[in-house]
N, C-alpha and C positions, 0 to 999 in steps of 0.2 A: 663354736665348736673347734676345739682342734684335733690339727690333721696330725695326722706320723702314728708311726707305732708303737704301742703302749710297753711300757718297763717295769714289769710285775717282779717285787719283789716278797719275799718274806715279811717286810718288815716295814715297808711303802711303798708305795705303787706312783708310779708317773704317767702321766697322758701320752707324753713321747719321748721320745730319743734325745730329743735336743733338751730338754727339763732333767733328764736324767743326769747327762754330761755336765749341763751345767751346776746342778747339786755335787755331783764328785769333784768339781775342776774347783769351785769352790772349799773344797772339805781340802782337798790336796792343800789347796795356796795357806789352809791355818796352819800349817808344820812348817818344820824343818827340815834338810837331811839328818835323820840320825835320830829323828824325835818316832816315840810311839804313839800308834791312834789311840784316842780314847777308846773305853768300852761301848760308849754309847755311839759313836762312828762308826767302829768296828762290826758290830751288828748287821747297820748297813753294807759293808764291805763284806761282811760273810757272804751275803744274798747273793750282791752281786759278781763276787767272783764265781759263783757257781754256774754264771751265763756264760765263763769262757770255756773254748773249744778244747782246751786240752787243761780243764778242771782238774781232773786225776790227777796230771801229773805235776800240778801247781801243790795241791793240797797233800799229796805223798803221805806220808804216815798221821796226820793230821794236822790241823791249823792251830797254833800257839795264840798267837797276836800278829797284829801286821804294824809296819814304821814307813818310815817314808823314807828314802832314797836318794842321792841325785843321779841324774840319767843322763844321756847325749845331750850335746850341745847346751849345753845350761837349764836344762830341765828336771823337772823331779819326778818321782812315781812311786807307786804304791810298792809294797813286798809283804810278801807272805813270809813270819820265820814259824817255821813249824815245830813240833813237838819235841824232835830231835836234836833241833837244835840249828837245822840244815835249813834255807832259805830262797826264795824265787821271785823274783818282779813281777809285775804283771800292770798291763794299761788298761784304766778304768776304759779308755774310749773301747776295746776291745770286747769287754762284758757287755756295754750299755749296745755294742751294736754287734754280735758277734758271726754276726753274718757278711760281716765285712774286716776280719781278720787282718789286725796291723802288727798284732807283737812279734 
C-alpha cells in the first residue's frame, strides 16, 4: 500500500506526493532554459497548475503554452506565457503540494 496523499489530476492521478514531484522533477530535467513543453506535457502541466494557491492569478487572461525557465541559484522552473503574451513562473513542487506553499 502506499502511504501519502493522492495527486488527482485531469489527466493522471498519482498515489502520492512524492510520485507526483518526481514525474514533474523529471519532465523539467528534459528542457532547456528557453525550450517550450510539448503538448503532451503540457496537458499534464495544465492540471497541475490548477493545484496552486494563487491559480487566478498565474493563469490571468488565459494559458498559451508553458517553457521552462532558469531560476535562482542554478535552477530551472516551469512558466506560464499566457495568451497576451504576458508571463508567470510557478514551482511544480508548490501545485503537487499546495498546502505547503514555497513560491
Amino acid at each position: 500500500m502506499v502511504r501519502g496523499k493522492p495527486v488527482i489530476l485531469p489527466s493522471r492521478n498519482f498515489a502520492n506526493q512524492t510520485l507526483a514531484a518526481q514525474h514533474f522533477a523529471a519532465m523539467l530535467k528534459r528542457y532547456k532554459p528557453g525550450d517550450r513543453v510539448s503538448d503532451e506535457d503540457a496537458v499534464d502541466l495544465a492540471g497541475l497548475v490548477q493545484r496552486h494557491p494563487e491559480f487566478t492569478e498565474k493563469e490571468g487572461v488565459g494559458i498559451d503554452h508553458f517553457e521552462v525557465q532558469s531560476a535562482d541559484y542554478g535552477t530551472q522552473c516551469f512558466r506560464i506565457v499566457r495568451k497576451d503574451g504576458t508571463w508567470d513562473r510557478f514551482s511544480y513542487k508548490t501545485c503537487v503540494a499546495p498546502d505547503q506553499v514555497r513560491d
